[in-house]
C-alpha positions in Angstrom: -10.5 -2.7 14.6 -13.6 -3.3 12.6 -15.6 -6.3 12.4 -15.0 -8.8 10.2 -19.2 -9.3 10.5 -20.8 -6.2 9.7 -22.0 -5.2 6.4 -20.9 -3.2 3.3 -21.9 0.5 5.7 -18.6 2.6 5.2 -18.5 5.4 2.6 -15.1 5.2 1.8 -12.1 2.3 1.9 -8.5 3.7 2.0 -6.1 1.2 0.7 -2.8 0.9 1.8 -0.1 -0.2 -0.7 0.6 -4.1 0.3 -3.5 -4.7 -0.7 -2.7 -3.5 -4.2 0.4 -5.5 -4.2 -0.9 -8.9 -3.1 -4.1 -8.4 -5.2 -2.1 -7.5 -8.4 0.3 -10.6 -7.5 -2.9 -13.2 -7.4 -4.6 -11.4 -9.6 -7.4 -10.8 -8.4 -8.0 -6.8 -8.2 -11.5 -7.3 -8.8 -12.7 -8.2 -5.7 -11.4 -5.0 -4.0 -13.4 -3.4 -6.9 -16.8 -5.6 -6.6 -16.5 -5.5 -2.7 -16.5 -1.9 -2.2 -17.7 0.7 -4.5 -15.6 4.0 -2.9 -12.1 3.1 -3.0 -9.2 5.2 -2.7 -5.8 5.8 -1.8 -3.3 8.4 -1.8 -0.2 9.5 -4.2 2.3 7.9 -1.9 0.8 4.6 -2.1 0.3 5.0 -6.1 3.8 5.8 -6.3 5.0 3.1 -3.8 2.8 0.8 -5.9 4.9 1.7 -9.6 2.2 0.7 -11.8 -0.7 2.6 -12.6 -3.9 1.9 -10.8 -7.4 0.7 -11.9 -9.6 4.1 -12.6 -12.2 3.5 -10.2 -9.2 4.4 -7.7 -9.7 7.9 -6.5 -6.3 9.5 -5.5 -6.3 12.0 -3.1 -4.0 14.1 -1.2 -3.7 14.2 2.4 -4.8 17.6 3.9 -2.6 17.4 6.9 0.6 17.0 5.7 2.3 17.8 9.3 0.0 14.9 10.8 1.9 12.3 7.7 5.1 13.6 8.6 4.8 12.8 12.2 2.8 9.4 11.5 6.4 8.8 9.1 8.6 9.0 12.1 6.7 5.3 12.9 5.6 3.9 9.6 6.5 4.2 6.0 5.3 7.0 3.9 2.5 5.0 2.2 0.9 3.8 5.5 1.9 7.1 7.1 -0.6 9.5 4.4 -3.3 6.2 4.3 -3.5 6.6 8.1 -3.6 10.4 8.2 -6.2 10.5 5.0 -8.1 7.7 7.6 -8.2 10.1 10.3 -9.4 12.8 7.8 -11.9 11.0 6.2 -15.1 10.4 8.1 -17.1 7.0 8.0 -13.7 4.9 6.1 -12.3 1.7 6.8 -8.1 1.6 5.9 -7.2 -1.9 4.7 -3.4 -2.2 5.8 -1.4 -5.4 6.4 1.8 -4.5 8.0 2.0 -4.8 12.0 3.8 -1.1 12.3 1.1 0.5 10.8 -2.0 -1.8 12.0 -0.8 -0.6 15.7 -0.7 3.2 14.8 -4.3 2.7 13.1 -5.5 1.2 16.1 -4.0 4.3 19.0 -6.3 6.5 16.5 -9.0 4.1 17.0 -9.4 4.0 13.0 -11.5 0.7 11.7 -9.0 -1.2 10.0 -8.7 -4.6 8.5 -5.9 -6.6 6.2 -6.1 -8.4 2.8 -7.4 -11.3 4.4 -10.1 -9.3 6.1 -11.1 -8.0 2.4 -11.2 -11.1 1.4 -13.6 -12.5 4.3 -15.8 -9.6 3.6 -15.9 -11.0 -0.3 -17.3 -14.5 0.5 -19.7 -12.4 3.2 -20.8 -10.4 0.2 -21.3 -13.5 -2.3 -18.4 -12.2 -4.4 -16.2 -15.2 -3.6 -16.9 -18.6 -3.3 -13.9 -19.8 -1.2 -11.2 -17.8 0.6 -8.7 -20.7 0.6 -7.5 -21.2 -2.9 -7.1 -17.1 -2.4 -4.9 -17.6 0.6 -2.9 -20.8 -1.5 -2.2 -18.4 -3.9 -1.0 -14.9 -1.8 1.4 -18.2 0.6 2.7 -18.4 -3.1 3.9 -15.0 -2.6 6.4 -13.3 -0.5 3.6 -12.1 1.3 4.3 -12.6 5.2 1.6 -14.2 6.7 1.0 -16.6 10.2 0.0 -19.7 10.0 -2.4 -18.5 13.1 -3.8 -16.1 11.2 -4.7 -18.6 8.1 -5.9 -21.1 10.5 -8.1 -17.8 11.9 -9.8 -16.9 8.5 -10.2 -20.8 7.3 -12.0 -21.6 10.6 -14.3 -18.2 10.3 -15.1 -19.2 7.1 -16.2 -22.6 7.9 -13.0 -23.8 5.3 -11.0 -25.6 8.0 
């Protein structure tokens, strides 16, 4: 898992479909956008997402398609060609929230990190000023989160 410290160093950020979600939800899509500079994500996930994505969203297929379709006996398709396009991408962090496919990004020893993690990195960067009123607002949701992990990101921020 990558750190929730370093700096803005990876080429490329692979998106997985609950970050688009819980953006769009909150609206805030920009800060995936002003964060990172390289984004993309894969046709499954577009599809799985059902509204057309910003353009500065690259789409791009997976190259090994038998890899996916192993990868979907344990995830969903959208996590299953994220992680695979991951493991085909060099020097890429995957942002993906569900536990399923967090584990099978970490046996392929991808860097990794969740919404939350995107959104740490946006008050690292100066993009954000606050990560709480963020977090009030995706609890609004039906996005499953633990009160652990909140208490996690408020105290790293210094918001607790």
């Amino acid at each position: 898992m990558m750190s929730l410290t370093g700096s803005r160093g990876y080429s490329i950020i692979i998106t997985d479909t609950s970050c688009f979600i819980t953006l769009d939800k909150i609206d805030a899509f920009e800060i995936l956008h002003q964060a990172f500079t390289n984004i993309v994500t894969t046709p499954e996930i577009q599809q799985e997402f059902g509204s057309e994505l910003p353009k500065w969203i690259e789409i791009r297929s997976v190259q090994d398609t038998t890899l996916k379709d192993v990868f979907k006996e344990t995830v969903d398709p959208g996590e299953a060609s994220a992680i695979a396009l991951a493991l085909e991408t060099s020097n890429a962090i995957l942002i993906i929230d569900d536990l399923k496919g967090r584990k099978l990004a970490s046996k392929m020893a991808l860097n990794f990190m969740g919404t939350f993690g995107l959104l740490v990195k946006a008050k690292e960067f100066g993009i954000i000023a606050a990560v709480k009123p963020y977090i009030e607002k995706i609890q609004a949701t039906n996005f499953r989160v633990s009160s652990a992990l909140v208490d996690l990101v408020l105290e790293r921020t210094g918001e607790k």
